[in-house]
N, C-alpha and C positions, 0 to 999 in steps of 0.2 A: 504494500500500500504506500504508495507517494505518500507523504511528508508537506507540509506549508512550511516555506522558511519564513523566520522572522525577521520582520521590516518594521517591526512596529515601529520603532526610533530609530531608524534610520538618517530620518530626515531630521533638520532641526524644529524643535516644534516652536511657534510664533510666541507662544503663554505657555506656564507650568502646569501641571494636573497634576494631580494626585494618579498615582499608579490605579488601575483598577482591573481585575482579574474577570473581564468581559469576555464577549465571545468571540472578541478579534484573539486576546492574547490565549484562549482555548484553542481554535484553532492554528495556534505557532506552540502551545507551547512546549511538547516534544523536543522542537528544534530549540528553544529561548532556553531551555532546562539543559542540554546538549553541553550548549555554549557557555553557560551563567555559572555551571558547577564545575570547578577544575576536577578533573579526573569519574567524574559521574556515572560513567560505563562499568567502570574497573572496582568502584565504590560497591553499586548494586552485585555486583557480581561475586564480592568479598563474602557480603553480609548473609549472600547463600550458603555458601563455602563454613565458613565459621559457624553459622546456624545448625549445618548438618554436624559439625563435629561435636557438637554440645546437647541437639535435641534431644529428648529422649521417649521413646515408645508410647503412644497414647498420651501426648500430651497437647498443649496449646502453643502458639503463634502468632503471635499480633505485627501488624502491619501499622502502625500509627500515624505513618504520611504516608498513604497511599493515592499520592494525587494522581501518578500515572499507573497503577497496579505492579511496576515493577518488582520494587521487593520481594512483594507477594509473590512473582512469576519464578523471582530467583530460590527464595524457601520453596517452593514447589517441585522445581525442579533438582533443587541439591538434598535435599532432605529426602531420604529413602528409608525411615522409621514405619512402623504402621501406624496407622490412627493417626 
């Protein structure tokens, strides 16, 4: 699935606003979150990694910023416990 790259500020803007989480910066923000977090990929990717070495059988999992579901994708995928 293509991707919107973010242009939100690109440009200069004429007046300040307040930041606001609309459905312009929904649809970029994949891309804005990419860009905004140094190392963001390798992050999510860890926290699977390190989840699965410590979970334990029938247990829980919380996701608490689950803006893009990532995390969740990553414990999902690296966690091979039952339950």
């Amino acid at each position: 699935m293509a991707r919107d790259k973010d242009k939100i500020y690109a440009a200069p803007l004429e007046q300040m606003v307040d930041f606001r989480f609309d459905e312009r910066v929904v649809s970029v923000f994949p891309d804005m979150i990419q860009r905004s977090v140094p190392g963001y990929a390798t992050l999510i990717s860890n926290i699977g990694i390190m989840a699965a070495r410590y979970v334990q059988a029938n247990s829980y999992c919380y996701d608490l910023c689950c803006s893009l579901l990532a995390v969740r994708l990553s414990l999902r995928h690296d966690i091979q416990k039952p339950n």
